[in-house]
TIDRENLO-372658 format. One record per residue (C-alpha): x, y, z; residue in one letter. Coordinates in steps of 0.5 Angstrom, whole numbers, padded with zeros to 4 digits, always signed. Example, Ala and Ser with C-alpha at 12.3 -4.5 7.8 and 13.67 -1.06 7.14 Angstrom:
BEGIN
+0025-0009+0016A +0027-0002+0014S 
***
This chain:
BEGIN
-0036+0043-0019X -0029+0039-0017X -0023+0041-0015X -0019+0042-0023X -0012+0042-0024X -0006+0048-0023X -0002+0048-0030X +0003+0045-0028X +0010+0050-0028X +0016+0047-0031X +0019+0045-0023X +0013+0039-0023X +0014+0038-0030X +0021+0037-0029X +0021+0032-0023X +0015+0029-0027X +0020+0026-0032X +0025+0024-0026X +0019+0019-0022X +0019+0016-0030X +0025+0016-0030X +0025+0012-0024X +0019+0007-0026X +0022+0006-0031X +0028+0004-0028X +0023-0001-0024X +0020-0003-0029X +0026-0006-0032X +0029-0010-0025X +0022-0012-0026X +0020-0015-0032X +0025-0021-0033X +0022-0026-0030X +0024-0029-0023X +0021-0033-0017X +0025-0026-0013X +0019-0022-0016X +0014-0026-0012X +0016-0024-0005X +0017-0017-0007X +0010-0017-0009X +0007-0019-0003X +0011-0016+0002X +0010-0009-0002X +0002-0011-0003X +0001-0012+0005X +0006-0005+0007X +0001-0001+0002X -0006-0005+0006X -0002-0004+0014X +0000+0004+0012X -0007+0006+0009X -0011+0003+0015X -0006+0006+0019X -0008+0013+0018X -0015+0012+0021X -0012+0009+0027X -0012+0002+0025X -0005-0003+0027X -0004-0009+0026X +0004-0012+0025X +0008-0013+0019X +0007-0020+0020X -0001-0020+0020X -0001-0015+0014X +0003-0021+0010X -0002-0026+0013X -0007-0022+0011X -0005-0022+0003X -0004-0030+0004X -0011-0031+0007X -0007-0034+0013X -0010-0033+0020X -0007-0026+0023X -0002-0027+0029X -0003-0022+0034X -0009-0017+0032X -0016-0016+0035X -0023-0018+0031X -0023-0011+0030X -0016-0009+0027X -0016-0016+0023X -0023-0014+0020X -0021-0008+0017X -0015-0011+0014X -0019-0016+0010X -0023-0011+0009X -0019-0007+0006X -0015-0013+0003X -0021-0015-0001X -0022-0008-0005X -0015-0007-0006X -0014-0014-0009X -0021-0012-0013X -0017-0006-0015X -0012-0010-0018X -0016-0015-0021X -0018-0009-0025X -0013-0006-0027X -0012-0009-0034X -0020-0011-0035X -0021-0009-0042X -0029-0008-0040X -0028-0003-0035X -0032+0003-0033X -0032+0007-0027X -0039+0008-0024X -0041+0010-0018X -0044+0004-0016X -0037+0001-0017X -0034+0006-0011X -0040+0004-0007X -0038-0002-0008X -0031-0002-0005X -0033+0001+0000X -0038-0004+0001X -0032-0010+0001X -0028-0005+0007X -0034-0004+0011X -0039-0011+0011X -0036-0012+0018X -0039-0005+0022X -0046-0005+0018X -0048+0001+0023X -0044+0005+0019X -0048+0004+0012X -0042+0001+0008X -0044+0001+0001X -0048+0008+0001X -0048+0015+0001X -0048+0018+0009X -0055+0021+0011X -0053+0028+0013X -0048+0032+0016X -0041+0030+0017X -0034+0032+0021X -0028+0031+0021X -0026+0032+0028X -0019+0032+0031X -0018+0029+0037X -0011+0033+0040X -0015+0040+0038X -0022+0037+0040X -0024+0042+0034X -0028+0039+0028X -0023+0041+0022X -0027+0040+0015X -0034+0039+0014X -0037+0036+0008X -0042+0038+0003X -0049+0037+0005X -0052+0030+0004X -0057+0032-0002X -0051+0034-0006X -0047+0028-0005X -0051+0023-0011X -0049+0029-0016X -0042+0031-0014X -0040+0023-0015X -0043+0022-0021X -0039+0028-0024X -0033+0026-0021X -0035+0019-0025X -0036+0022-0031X -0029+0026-0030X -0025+0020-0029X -0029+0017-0035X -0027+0022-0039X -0020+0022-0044X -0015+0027-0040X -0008+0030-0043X -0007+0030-0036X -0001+0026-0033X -0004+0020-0029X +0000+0022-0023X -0004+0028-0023X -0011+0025-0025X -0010+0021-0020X -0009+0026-0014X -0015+0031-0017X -0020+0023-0016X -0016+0022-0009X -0018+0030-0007X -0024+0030-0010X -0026+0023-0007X -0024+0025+0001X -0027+0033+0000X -0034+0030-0003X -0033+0025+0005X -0039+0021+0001X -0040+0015+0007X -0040+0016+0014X -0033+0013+0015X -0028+0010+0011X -0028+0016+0006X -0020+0016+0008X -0019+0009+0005X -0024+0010-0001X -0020+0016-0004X -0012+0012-0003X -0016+0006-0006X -0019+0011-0011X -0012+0013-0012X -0009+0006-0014X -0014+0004-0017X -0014+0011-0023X -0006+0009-0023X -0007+0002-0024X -0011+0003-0029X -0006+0008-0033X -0001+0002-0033X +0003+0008-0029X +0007+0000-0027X +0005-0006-0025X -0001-0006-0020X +0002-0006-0013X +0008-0002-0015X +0004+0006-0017X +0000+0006-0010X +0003+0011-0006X -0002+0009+0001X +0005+0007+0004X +0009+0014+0004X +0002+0017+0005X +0001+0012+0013X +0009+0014+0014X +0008+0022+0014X +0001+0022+0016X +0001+0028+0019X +0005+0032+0013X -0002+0028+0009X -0007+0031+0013X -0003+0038+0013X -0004+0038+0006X -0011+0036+0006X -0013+0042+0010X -0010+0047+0006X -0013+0044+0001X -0020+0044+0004X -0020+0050+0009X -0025+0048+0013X -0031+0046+0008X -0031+0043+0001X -0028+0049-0003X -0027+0046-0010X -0025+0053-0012X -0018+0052-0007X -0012+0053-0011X -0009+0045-0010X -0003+0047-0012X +0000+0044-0005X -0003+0038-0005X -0001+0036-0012X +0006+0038-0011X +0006+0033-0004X +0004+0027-0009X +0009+0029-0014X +0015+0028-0008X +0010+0022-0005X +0012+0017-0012X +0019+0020-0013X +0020+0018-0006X +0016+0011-0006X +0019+0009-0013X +0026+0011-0010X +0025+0006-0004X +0022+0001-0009X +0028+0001-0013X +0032+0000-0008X +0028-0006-0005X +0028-0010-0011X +0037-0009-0011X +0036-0012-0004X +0031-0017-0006X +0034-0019-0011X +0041-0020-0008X +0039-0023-0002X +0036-0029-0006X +0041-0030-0010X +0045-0030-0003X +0041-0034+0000X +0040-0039-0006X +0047-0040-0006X +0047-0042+0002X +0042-0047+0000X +0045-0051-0006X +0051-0050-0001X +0048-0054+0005X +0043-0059+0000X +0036-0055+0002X +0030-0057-0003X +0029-0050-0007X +0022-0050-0005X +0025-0046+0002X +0027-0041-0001X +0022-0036-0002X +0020-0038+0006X +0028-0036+0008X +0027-0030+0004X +0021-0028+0008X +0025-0030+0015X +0031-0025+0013X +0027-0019+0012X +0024-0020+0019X +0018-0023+0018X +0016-0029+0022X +0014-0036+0019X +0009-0041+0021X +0008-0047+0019X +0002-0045+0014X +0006-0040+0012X +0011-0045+0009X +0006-0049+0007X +0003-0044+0003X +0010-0041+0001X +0012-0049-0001X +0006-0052-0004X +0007-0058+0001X +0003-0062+0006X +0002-0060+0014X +0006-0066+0014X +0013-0065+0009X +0012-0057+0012X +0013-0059+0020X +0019-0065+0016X +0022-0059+0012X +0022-0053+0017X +0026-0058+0022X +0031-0060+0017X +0032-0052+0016X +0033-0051+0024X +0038-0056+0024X +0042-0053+0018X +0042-0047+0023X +0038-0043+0017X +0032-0042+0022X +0030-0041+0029X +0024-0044+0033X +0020-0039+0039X +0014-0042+0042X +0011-0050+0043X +0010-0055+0037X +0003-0053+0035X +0004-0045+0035X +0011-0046+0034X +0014-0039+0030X +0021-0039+0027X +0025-0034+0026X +0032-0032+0022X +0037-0035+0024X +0043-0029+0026X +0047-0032+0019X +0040-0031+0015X +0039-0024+0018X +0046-0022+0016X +0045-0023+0009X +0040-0018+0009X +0043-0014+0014X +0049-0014+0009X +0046-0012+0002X +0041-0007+0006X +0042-0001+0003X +0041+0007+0007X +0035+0010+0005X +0036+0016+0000X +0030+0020+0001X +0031+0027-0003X +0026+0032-0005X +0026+0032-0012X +0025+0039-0012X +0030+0042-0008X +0034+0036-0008X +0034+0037+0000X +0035+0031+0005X +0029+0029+0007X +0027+0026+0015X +0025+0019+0014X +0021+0016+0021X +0025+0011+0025X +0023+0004+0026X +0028+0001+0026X +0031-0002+0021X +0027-0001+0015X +0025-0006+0011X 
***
């Protein structure tokens, strides 16, 4: 037995149709081709890897995150941390690579094997099988364990039926098949670790599948690490204590429910500000002579992120060589700002560059749908 589904009452059927609205508004900003598009994918790829592996403890910079998703070596993170992140990475990008194969089938060996690609690294921890007994959730600050799993022996049985439920045709909409998969998946804890990330790349992987929006825009992993604490909450109340498959999870549902409409908003504003600050600095560009090939590297550095001479030549399709010449002629025109010595030399966005994105920043609008209430946002500093 798997957790099923609430009917859905005409409140959740109501903001259903408002997160639609929404994607629909991003897929229409979205689905013109632009070179803008590129960086938005990327940045939004790396904060869904950085925020679900940040859930169990696992941090690395915003800077790392993207160096992760373009294969570059990180800045600052630790063996472990770094591990993990490309781990993670390389299940999330098969995910992706998934989302339109007309051959595909959900199996258990496909679970076991994403879980294999987050895990290789802490063999011990049995990536790519099942747990061998009992397992806890235990929570540190309380110093008490909060949810047990089922026992081991059922654990095969309970995976293959939610396989076969997610193989099944469903009149239910995606977002809420998806949710029941996450649900399920996390209550089951199949592995001795990494079952948190399982279920959010679960998740994903049942959205992208729908074509709910373009693969890397329907994970919710980056709302789900920014309110960590409101996700666990929820997942307790669901599970309450044990796997109780009977629990009503009209709660978590509705969590999710307000989880896209608030991802969705924020992606919407991001593509406006994506879009304007390219064009912006686009302009500056012609303006002073660069070589277009700079622009995506320069609309990296005026969201904040930190550039290196791999990630320009990367970014540019250039030689080592026609990197080092093209990024001093971008520090010259005042576009840049080098930090550190040559060889680990990082660049930054010139005070100018990063007032374009300060310019054409937009507040976050963070509403329940439900209520229509303002909701907190968790600081960072600017939001990027």
């Amino acid at each position: 037995m798997l957790f099923q589904a609430p009917e859905l009452l005409p409140s959740e059927l109501e903001v259903l149709e408002k997160i639609n609205a929404i994607r629909q508004s991003l897929r229409y900003a979205l689905s013109t081709p632009s070179r803008w598009f590129g960086v938005l994918r990327r940045a939004t790829f790396a904060r869904n890897i950085r925020k679900s592996n940040s859930i169990e403890g696992i941090n690395v910079t915003k800077d790392d995150a993207l160096a992760a998703v373009e294969n570059d070596e990180p800045l600052t993170a630790q063996e472990a941390e770094w591990q993990a992140t490309l781990g993670y990475r390389n299940a999330m990008t098969y995910v992706l690579q998934l989302a339109d194969d007309p051959h595909f089938t959900y199996t258990d060996g496909l679970i076991r094997s994403l879980h294999f690609m987050m895990l290789q690294h802490e063999l011990p921890k049995h990536p790519g099988r099942y747990r061998p007994g009992v397992i806890y959730v235990r929570d540190e600050r309380k110093q008490q364990n909060v949810y047990e799993g089922p026992d081991a022996t059922l654990v095969p049985k309970l995976i293959a039926e939610l396989v076969a439920s997610l193989n099944e045709k469903s009149a239910l909409p995606a977002l809420i098949r998806a949710a029941l998969g996450h649900l399920n998946l996390v209550m089951i804890h199949p592995f001795s670790d990494g079952n948190g990330r399982m279920a959010r790349c679960l998740q994903t992987l049942i959205l992208a599948r729908e074509q709910v929006i373009e693969s890397p825009f329907c994970s919710i992993e980056e709302y789900l690490g920014r309110y960590a604490d409101d996700y666990y909450n929820v997942l307790a109340q669901a599970g309450k204590g044990a796997f109780h498959p009977e629990n009503d999870c009209r709660a978590w549902i509705r969590f999710n429910l307000i989880a896209h409409f608030r991802q969705a908003t924020w992606l919407l504003q991001r593509s406006r500000m994506t879009q304007r600050v390219w064009n912006e600095v686009e302009e500056w560009m012609v303006t002073l002579g660069v070589n277009e090939r700079a622009l995506s590297t320069l609309v990296d550095a005026a969201f904040g992120y930190k550039i290196r001479r791999s990630h320009y030549m990367k970014s540019a399709q250039v030689s080592e060589q026609v990197a080092s010449r093209d990024l001093k002629i971008l520090v010259d025109h005042g576009l840049l700002t080098p930090e550190g010595e040559t060889r680990g030399r990082e660049y930054m966005a010139s005070k100018p560059l990063r007032e374009i994105y300060l310019k054409n920043y937009e507040r976050r609008s963070d509403i329940d749908p439900f209520t229509q209430e303002a909701l907190p946002f968790p600081q960072e500093g600017v939001p990027l």
